[in-house]
C-alpha positions as CSV (number, residue, x, y, z in Angstrom):
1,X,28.5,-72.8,27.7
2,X,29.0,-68.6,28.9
3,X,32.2,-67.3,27.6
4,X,34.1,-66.2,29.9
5,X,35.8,-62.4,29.6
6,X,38.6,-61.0,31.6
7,X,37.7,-58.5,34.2
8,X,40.3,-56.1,34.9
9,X,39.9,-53.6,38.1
10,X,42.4,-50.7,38.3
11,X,42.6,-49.0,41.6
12,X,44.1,-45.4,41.8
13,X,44.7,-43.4,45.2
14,X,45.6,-40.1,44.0
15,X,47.5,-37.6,45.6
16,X,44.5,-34.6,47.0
17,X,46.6,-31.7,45.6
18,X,46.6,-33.4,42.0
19,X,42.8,-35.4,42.2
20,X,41.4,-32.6,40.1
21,X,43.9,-33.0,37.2
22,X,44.3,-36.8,37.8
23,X,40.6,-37.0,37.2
24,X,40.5,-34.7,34.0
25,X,43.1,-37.5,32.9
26,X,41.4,-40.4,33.6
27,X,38.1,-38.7,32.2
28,X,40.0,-38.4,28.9
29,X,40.8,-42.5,28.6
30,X,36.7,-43.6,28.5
31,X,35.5,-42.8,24.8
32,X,38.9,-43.9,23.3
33,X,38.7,-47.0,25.2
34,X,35.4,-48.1,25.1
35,X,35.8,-47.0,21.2
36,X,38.7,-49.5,21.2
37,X,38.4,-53.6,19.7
38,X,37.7,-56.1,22.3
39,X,36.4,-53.3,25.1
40,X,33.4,-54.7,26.3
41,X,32.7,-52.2,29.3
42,X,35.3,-49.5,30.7
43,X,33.9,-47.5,33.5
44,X,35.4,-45.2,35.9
45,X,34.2,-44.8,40.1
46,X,35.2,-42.6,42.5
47,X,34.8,-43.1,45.8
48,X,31.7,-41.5,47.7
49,X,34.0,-41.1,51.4
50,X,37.6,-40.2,49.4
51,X,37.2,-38.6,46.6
52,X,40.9,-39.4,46.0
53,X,40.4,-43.3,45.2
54,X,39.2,-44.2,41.4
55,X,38.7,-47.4,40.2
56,X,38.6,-48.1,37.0
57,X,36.1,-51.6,36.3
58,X,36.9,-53.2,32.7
59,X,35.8,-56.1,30.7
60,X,37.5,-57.0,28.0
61,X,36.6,-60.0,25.2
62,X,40.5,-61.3,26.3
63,X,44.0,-60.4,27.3
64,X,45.4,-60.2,23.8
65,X,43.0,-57.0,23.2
66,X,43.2,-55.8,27.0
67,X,47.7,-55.9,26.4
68,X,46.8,-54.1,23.0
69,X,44.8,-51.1,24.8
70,X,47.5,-51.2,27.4
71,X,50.5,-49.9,25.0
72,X,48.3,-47.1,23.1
73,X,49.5,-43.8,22.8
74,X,47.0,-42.1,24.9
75,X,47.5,-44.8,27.6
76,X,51.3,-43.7,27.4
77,X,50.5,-40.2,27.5
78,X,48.0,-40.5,30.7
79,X,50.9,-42.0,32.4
80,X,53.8,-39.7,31.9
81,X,51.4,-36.7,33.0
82,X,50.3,-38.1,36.0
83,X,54.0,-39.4,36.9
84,X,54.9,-38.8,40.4
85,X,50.5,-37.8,41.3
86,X,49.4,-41.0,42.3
87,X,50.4,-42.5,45.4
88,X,49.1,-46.1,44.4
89,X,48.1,-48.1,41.8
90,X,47.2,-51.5,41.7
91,X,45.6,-53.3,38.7
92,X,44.0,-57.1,39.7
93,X,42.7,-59.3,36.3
94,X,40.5,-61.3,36.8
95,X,38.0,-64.2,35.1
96,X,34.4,-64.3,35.9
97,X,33.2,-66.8,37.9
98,X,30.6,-69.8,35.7
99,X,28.3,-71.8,36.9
């Protein structure tokens, strides 16, 4: 039987005055999350016709260790620098689909 893993896909439309800084931000969360237990996969996309929209694709071995990663420090700190530059964020999880 395939284990199943939960998915999580973060989308951020940043404010265009603040996508350069936003980005730097976001940039800074990959090695400390990928290095982090239970991260499977964390990659970050950016959007080839609005460079303003990121998403962020995640797996993560379950939700326990996903809700760990999502009080860090450096989480915390991503958030109250970009506070008031993002104009929407909207974070689905989701379980693979098994045969």
């Amino acid at each position: 039987m395939k284990k199943s893993y939960l998915t999580i896909v973060a989308r951020i439309l940043v404010k265009e005055e603040h996508r350069a800084f936003v980005k730097a931000e976001l940039l800074k969360l990959l090695d400390v999350t990928r290095a982090e237990e239970g991260n499977i996969s964390y990659d970050l996309h950016q959007d080839n016709e609005n460079p303003n929209f990121f998403i962020f694709h995640e797996k993560w071995v379950n939700r326990e260790l996903w809700q760990k990663h999502m009080g860090n420090k450096y989480l915390a700190h991503y958030l109250k620098v970009t506070e008031g530059k993002v104009d929407e964020f909207i974070l689905n999880e989701m379980t693979e689909t098994v045969n």
